[in-house]
N, CA, C and O atoms as a CHARMM CRD file, in Angstrom:
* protein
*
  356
    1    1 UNK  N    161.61000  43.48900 161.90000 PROA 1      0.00000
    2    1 UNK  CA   161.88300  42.07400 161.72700 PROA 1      0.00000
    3    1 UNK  C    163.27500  41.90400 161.14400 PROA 1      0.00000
    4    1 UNK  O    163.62600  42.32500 160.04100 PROA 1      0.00000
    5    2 UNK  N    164.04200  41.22600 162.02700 PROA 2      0.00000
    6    2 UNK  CA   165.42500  40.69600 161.25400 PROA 2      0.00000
    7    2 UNK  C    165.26300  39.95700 160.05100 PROA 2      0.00000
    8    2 UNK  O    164.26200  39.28700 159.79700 PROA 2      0.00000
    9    3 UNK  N    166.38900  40.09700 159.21100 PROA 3      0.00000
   10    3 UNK  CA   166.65400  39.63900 158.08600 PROA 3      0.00000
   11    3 UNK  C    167.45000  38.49900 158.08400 PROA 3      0.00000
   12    3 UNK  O    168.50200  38.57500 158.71900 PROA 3      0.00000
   13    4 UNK  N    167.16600  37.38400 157.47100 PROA 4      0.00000
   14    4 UNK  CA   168.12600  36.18300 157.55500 PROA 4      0.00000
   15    4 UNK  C    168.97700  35.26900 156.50500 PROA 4      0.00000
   16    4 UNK  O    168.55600  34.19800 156.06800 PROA 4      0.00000
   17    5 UNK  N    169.94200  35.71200 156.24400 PROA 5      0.00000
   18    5 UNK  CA   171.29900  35.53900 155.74100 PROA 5      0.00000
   19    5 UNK  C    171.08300  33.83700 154.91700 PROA 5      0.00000
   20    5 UNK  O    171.10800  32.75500 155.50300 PROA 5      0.00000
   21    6 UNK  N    170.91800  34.02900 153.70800 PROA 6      0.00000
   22    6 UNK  CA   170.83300  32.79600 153.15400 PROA 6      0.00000
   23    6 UNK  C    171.93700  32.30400 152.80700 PROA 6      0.00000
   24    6 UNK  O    172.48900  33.26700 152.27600 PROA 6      0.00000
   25    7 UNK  N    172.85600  31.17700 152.73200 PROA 7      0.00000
   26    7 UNK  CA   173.72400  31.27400 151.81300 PROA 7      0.00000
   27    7 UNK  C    173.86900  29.66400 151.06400 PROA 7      0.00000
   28    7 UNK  O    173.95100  28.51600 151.50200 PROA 7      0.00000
   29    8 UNK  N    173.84600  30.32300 149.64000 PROA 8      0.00000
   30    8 UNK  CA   173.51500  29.14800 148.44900 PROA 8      0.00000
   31    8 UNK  C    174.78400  28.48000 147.99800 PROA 8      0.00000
   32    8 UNK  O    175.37200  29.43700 147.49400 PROA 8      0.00000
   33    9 UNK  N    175.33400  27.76000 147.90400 PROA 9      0.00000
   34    9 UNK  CA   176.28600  26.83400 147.20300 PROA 9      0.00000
   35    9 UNK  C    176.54000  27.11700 145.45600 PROA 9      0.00000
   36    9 UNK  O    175.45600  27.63100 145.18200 PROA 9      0.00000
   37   10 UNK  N    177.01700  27.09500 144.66000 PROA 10     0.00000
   38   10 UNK  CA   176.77300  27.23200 143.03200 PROA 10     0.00000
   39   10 UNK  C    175.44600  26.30100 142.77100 PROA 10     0.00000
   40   10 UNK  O    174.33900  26.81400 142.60600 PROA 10     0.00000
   41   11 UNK  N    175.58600  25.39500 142.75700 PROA 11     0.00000
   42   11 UNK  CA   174.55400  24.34800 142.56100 PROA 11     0.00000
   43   11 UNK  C    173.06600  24.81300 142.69800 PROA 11     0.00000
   44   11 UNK  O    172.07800  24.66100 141.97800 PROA 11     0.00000
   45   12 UNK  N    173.21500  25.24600 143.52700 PROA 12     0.00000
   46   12 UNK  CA   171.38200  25.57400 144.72100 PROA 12     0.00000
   47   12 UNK  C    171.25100  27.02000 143.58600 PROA 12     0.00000
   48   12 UNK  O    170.34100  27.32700 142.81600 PROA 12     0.00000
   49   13 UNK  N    172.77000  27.79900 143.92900 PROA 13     0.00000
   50   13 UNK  CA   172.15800  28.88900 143.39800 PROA 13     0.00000
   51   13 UNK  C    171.57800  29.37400 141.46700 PROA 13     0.00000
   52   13 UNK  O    170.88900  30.27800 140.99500 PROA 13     0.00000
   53   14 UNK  N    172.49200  27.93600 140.76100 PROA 14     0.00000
   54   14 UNK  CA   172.31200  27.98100 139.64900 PROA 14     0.00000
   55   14 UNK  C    170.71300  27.47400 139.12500 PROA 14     0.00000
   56   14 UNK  O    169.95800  27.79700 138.20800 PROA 14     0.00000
   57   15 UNK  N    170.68300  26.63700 140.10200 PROA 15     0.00000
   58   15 UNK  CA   168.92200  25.77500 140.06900 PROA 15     0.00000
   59   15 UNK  C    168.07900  26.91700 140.79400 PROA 15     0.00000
   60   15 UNK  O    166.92400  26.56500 140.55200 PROA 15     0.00000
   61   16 UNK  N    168.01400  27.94900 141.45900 PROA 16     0.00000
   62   16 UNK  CA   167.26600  29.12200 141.66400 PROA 16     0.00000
   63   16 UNK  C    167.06200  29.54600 140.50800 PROA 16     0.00000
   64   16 UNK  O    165.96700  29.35100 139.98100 PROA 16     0.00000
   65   17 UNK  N    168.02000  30.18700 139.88800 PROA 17     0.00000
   66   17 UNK  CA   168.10100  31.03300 138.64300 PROA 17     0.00000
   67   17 UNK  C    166.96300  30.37600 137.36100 PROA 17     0.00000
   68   17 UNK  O    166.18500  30.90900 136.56900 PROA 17     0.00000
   69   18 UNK  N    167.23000  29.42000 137.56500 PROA 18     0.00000
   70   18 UNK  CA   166.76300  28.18900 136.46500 PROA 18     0.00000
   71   18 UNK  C    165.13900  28.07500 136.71800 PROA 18     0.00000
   72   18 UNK  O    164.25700  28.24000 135.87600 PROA 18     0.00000
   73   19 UNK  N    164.95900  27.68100 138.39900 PROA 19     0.00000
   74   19 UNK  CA   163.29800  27.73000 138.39600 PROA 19     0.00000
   75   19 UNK  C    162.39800  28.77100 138.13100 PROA 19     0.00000
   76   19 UNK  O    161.22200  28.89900 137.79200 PROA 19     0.00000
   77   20 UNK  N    163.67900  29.69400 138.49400 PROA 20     0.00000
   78   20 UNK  CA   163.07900  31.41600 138.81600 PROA 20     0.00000
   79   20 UNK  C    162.39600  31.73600 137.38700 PROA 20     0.00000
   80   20 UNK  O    161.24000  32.12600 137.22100 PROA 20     0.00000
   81   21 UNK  N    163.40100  31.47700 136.35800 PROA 21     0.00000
   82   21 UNK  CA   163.16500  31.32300 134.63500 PROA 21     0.00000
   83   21 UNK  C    162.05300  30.38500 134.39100 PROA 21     0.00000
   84   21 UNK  O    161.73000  30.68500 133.24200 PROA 21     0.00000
   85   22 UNK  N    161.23900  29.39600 134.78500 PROA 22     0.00000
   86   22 UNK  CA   161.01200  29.03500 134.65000 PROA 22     0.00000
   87   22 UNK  C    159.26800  29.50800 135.53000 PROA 22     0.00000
   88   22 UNK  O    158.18600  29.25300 135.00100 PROA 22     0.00000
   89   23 UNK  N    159.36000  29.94000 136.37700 PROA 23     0.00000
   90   23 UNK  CA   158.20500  30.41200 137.22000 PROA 23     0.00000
   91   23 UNK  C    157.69200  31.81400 136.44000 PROA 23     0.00000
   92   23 UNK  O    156.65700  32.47900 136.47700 PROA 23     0.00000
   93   24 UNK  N    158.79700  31.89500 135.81100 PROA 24     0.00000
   94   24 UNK  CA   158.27300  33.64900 134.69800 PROA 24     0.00000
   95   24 UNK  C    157.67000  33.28600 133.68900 PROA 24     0.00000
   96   24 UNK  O    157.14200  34.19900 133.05500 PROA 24     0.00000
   97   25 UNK  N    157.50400  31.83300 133.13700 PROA 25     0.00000
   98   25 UNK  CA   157.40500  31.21600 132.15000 PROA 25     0.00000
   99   25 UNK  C    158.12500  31.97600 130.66700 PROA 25     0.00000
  100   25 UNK  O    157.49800  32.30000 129.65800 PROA 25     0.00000
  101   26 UNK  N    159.61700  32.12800 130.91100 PROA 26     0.00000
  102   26 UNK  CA   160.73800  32.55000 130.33800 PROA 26     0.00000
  103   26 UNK  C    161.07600  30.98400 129.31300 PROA 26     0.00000
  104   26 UNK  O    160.99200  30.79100 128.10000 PROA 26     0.00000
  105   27 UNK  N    161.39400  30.25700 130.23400 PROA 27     0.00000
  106   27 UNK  CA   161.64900  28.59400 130.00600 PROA 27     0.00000
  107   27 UNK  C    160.64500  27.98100 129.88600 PROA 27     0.00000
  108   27 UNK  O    159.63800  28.45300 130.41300 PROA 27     0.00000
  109   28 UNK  N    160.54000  26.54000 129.05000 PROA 28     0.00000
  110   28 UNK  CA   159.79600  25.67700 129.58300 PROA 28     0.00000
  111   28 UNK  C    159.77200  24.70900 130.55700 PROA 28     0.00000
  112   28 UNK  O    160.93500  24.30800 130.60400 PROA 28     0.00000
  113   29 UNK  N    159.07200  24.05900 131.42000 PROA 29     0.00000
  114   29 UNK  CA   159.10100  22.95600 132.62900 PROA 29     0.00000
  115   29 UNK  C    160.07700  21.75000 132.12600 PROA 29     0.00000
  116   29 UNK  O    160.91100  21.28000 132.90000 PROA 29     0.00000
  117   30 UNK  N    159.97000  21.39700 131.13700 PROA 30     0.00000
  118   30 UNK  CA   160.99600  20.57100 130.57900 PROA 30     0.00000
  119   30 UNK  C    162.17700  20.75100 130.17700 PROA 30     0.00000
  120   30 UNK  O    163.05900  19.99000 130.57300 PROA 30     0.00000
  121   31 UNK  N    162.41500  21.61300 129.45400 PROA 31     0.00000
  122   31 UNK  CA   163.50800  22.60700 128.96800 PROA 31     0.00000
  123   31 UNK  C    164.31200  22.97200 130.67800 PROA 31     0.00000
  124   31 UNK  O    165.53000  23.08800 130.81500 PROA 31     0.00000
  125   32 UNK  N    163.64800  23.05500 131.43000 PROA 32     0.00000
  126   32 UNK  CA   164.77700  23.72900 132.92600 PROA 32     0.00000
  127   32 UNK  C    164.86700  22.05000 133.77600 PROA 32     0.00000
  128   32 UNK  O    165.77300  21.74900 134.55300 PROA 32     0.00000
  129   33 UNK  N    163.57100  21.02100 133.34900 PROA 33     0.00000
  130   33 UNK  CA   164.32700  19.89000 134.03200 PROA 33     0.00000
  131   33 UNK  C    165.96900  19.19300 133.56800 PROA 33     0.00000
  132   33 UNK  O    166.82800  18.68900 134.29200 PROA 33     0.00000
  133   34 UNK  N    165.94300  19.47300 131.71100 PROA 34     0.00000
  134   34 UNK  CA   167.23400  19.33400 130.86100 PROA 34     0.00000
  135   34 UNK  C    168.09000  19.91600 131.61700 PROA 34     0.00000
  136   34 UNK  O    168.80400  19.17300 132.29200 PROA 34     0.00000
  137   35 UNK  N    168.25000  21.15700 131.71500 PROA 35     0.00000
  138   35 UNK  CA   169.26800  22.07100 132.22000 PROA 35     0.00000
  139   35 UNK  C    169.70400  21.51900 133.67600 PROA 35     0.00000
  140   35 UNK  O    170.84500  21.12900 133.92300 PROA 35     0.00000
  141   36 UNK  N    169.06000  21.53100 134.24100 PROA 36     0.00000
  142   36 UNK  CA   169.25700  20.83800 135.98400 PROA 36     0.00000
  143   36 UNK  C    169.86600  19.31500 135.68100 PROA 36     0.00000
  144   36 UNK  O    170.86700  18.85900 136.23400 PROA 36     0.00000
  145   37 UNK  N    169.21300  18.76000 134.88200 PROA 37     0.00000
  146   37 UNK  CA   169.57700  17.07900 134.92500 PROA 37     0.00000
  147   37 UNK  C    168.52600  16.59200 136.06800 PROA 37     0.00000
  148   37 UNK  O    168.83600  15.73500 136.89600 PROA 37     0.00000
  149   38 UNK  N    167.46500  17.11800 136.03800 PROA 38     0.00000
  150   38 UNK  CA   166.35000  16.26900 136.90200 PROA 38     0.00000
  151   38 UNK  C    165.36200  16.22100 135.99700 PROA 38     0.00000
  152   38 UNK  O    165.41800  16.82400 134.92500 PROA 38     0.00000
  153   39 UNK  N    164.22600  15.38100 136.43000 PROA 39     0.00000
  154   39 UNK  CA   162.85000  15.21800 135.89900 PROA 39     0.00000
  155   39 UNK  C    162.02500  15.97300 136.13400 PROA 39     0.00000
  156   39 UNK  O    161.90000  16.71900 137.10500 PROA 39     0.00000
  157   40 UNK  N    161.12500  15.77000 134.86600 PROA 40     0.00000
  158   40 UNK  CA   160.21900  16.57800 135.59900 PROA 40     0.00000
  159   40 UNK  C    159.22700  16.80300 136.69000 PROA 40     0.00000
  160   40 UNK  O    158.99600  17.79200 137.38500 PROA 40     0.00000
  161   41 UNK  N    158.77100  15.76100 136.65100 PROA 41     0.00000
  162   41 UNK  CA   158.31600  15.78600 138.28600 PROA 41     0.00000
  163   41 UNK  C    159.07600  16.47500 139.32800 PROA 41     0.00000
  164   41 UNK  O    158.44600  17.04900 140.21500 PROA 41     0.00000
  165   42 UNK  N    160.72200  16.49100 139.32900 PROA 42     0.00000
  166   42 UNK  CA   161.01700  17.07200 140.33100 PROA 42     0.00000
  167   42 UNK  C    161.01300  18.58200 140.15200 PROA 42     0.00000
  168   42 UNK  O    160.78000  19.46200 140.98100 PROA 42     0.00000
  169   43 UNK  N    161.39300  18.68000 138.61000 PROA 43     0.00000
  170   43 UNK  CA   161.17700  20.39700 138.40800 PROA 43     0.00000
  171   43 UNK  C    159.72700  20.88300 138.78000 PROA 43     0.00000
  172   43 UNK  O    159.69800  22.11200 138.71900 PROA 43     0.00000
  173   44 UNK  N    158.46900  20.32700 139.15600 PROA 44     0.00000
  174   44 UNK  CA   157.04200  20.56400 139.36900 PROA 44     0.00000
  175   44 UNK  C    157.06300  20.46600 141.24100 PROA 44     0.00000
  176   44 UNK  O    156.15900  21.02000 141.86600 PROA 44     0.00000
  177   45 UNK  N    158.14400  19.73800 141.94800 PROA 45     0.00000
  178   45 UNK  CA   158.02000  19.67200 143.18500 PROA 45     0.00000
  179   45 UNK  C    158.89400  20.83700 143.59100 PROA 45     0.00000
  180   45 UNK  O    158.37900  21.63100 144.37800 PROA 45     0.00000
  181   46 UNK  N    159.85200  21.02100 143.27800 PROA 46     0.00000
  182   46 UNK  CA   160.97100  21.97900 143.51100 PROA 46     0.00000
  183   46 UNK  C    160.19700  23.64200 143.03900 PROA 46     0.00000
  184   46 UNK  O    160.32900  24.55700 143.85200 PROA 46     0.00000
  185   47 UNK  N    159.58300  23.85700 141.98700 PROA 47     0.00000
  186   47 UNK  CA   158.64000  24.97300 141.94400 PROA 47     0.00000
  187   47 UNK  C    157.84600  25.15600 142.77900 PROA 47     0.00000
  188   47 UNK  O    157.86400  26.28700 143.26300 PROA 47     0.00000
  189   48 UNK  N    156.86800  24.22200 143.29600 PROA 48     0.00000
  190   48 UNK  CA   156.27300  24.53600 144.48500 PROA 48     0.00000
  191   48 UNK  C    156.68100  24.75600 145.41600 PROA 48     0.00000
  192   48 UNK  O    155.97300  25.54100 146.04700 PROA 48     0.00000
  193   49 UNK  N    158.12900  24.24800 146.24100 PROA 49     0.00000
  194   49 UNK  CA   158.79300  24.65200 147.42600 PROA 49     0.00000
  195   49 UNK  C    159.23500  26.26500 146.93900 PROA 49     0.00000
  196   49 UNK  O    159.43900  27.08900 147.83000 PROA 49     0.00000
  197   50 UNK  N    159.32600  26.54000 145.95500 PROA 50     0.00000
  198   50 UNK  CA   159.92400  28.13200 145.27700 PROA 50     0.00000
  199   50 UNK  C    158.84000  28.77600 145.64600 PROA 50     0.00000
  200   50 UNK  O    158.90500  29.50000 146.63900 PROA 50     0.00000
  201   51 UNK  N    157.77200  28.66200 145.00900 PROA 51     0.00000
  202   51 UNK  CA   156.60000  29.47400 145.11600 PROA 51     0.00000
  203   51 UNK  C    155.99800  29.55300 146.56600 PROA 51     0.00000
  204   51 UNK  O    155.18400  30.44900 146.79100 PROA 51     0.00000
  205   52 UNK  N    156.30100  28.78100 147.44200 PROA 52     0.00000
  206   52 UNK  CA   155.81200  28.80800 148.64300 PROA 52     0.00000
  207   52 UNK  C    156.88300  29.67200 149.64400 PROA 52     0.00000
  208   52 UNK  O    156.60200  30.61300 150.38700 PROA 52     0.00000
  209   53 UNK  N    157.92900  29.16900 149.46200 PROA 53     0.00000
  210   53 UNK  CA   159.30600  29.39000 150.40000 PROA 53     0.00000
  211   53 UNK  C    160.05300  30.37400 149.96600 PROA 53     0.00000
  212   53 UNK  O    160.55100  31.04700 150.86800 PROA 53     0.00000
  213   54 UNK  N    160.35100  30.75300 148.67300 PROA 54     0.00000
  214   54 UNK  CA   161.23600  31.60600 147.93200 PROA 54     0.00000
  215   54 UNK  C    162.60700  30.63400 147.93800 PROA 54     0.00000
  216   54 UNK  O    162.65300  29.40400 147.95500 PROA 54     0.00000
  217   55 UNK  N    163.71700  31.61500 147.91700 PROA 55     0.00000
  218   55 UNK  CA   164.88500  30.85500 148.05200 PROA 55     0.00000
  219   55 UNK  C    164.99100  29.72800 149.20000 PROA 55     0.00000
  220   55 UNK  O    165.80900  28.86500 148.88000 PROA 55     0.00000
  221   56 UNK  N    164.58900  29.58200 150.02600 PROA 56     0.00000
  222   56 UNK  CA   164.50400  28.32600 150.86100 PROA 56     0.00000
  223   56 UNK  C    164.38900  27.16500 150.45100 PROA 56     0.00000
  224   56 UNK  O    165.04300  26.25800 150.96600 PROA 56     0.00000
  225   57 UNK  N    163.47100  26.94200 149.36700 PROA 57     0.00000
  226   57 UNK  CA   163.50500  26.04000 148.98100 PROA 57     0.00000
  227   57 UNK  C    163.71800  25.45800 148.20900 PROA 57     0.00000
  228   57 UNK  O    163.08400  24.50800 147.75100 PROA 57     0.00000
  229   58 UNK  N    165.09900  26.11100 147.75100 PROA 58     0.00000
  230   58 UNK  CA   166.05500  25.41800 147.10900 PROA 58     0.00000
  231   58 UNK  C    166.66500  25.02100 147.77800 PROA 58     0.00000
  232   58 UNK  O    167.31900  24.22200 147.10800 PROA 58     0.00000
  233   59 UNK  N    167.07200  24.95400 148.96700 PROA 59     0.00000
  234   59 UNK  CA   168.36900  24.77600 150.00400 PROA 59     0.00000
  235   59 UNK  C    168.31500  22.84500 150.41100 PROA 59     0.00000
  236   59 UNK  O    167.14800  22.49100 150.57500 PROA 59     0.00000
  237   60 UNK  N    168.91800  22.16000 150.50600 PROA 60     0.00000
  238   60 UNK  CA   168.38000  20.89900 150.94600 PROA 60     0.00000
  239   60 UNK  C    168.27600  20.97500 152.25100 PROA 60     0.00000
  240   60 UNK  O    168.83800  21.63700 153.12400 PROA 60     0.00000
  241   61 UNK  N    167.11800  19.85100 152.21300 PROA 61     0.00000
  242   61 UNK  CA   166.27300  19.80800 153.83900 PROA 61     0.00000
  243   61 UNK  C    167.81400  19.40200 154.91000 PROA 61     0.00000
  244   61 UNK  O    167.83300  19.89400 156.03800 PROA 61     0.00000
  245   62 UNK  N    168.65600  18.77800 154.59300 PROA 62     0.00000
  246   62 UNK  CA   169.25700  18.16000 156.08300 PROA 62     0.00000
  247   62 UNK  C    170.44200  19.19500 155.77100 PROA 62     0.00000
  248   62 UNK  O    171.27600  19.05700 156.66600 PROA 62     0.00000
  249   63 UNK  N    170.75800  19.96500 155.05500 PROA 63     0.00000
  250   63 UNK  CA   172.04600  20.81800 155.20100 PROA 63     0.00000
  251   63 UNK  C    171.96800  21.59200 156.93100 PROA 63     0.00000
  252   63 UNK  O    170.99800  22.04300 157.54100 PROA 63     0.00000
  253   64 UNK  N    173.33700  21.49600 157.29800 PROA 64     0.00000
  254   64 UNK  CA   173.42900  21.84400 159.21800 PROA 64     0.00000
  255   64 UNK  C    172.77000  20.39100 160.01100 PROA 64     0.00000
  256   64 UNK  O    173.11400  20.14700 161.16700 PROA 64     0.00000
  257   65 UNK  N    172.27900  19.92600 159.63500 PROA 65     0.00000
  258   65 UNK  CA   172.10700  18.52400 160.49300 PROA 65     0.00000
  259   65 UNK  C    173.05800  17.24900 160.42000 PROA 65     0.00000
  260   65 UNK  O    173.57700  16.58300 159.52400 PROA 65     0.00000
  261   66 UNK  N    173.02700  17.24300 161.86800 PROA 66     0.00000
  262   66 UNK  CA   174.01800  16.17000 161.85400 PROA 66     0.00000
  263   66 UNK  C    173.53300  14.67900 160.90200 PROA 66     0.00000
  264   66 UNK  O    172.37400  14.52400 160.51800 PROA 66     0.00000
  265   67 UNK  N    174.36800  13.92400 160.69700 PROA 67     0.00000
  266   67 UNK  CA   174.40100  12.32200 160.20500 PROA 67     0.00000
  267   67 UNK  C    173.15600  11.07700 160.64900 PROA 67     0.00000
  268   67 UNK  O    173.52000  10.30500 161.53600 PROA 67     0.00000
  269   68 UNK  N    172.42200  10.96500 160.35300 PROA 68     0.00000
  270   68 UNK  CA   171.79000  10.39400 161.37400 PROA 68     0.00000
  271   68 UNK  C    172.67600   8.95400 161.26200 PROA 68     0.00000
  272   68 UNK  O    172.71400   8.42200 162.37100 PROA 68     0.00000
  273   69 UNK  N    173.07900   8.52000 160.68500 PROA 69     0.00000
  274   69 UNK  CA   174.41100   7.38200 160.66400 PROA 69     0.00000
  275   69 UNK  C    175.85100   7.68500 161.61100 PROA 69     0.00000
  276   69 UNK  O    176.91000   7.05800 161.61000 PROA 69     0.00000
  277   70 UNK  N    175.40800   8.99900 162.47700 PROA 70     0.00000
  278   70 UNK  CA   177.12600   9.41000 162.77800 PROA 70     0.00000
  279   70 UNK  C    176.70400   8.29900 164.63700 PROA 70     0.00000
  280   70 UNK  O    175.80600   7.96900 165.41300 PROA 70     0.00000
  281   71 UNK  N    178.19300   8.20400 164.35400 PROA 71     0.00000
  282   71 UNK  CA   178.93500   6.92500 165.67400 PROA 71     0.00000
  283   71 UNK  C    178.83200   8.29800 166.59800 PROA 71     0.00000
  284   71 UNK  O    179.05100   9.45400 166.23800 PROA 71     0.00000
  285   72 UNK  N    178.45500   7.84000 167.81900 PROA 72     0.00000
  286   72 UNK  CA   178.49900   8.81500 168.93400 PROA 72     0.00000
  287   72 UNK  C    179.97700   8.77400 169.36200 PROA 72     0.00000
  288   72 UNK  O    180.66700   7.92700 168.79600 PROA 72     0.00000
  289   73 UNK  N    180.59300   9.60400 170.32300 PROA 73     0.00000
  290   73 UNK  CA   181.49400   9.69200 170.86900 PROA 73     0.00000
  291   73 UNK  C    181.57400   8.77000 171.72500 PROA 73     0.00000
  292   73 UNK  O    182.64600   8.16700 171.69900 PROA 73     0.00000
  293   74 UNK  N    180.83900   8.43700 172.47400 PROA 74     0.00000
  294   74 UNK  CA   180.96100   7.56800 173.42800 PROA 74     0.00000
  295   74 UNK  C    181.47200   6.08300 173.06500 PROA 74     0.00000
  296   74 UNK  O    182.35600   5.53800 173.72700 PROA 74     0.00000
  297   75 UNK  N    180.72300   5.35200 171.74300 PROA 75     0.00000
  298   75 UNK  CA   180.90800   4.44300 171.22900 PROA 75     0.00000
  299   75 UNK  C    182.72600   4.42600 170.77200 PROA 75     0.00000
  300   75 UNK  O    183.54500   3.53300 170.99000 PROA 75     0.00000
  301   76 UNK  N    182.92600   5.79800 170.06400 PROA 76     0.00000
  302   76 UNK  CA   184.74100   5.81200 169.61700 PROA 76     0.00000
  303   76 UNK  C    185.31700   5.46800 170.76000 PROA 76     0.00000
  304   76 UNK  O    186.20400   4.61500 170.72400 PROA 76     0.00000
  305   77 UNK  N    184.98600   5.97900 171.83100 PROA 77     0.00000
  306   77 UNK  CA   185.80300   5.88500 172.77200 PROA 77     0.00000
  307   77 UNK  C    185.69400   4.74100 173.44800 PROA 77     0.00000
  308   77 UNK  O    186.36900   5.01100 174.44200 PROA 77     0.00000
  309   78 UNK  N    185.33600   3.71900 173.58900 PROA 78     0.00000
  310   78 UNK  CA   185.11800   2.25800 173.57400 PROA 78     0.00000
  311   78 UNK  C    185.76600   1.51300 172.65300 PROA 78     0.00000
  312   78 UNK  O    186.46500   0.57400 173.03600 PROA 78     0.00000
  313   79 UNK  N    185.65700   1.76600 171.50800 PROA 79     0.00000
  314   79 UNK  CA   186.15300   1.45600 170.54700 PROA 79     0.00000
  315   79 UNK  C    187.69200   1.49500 170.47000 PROA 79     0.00000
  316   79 UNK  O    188.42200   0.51900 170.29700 PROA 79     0.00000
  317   80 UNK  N    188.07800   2.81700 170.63000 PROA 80     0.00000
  318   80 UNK  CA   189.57400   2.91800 170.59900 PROA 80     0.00000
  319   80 UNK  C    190.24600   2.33100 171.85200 PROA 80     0.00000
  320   80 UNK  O    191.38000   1.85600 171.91400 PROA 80     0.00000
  321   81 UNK  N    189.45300   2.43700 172.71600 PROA 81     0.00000
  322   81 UNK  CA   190.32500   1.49900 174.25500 PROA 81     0.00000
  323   81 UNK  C    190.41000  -0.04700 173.58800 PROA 81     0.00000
  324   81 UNK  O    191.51400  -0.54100 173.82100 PROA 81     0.00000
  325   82 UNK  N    189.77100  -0.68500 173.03400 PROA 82     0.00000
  326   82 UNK  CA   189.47900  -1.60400 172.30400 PROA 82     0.00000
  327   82 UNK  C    190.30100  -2.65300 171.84600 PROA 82     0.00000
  328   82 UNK  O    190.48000  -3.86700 171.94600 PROA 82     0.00000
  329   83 UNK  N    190.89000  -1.22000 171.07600 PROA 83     0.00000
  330   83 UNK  CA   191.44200  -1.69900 169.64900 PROA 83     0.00000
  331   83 UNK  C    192.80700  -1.28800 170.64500 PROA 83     0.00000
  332   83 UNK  O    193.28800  -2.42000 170.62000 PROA 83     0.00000
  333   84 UNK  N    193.59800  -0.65300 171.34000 PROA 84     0.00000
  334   84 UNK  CA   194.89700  -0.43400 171.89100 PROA 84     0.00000
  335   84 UNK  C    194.93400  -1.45300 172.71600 PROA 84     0.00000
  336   84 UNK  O    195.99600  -1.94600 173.09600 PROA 84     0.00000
  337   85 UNK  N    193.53100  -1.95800 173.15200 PROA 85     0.00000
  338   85 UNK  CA   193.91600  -3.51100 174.23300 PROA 85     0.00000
  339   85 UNK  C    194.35200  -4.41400 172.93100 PROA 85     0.00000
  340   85 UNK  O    195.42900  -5.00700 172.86000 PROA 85     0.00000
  341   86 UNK  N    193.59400  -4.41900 172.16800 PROA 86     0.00000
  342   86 UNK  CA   193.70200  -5.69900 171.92600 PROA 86     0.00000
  343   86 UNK  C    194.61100  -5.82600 170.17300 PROA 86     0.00000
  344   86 UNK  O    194.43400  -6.65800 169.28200 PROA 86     0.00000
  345   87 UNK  N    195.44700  -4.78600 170.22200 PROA 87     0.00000
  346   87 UNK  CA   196.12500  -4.99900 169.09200 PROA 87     0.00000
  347   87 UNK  C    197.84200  -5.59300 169.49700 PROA 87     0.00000
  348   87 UNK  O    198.12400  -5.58000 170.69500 PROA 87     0.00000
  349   88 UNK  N    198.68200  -5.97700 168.72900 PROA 88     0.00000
  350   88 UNK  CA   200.12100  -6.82000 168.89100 PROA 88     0.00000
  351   88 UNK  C    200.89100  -5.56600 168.94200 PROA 88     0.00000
  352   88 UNK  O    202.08600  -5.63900 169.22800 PROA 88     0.00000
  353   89 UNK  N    200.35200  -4.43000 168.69800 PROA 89     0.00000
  354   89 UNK  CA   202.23300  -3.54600 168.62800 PROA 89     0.00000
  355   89 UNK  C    202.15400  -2.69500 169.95400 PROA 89     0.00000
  356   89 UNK  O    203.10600  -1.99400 170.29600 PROA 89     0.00000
């Protein structure tokens, strides 16, 4: 089975470290929501994506996905014929 190449940001990877401490019961659940600057509830949702996923789920869900707000190409290009018709210079 291939192996697949994670790669964490500082952020992702400092909040690993932090749950990881915290799944050893090293830390307390509150004490690692302080440290992160989240709540606790999210430090209790974010452990479960750990304990299920490992490092995965620290990663955010839409990282590699496109915008769902992004302007298609087609539309720019309408757009810019547009704007060269209909500008004074």
């Amino acid at each position: 089975m291939q192996e697949e190449i994670i790669t964490l940001i500082m952020k992702e990877q400092t909040r690993y470290e932090v749950i990881k401490e915290s799944l050893k019961k090293r830390i307390r659940i509150k004490e690692a929501s302080l440290m992160l600057g989240i709540s606790v509830r999210q430090e209790y949702r974010i452990r479960k994506r750990v304990k299920e996923e490992g490092v995965k789920g620290i990663i955010h869900r839409l990282r590699s996905r496109p915008s769902s707000k992004k302007i298609s190409q087609h539309i720019w290009t309408k757009l810019s014929v547009y704007i060269k018709k209909n500008t004074l210079f």
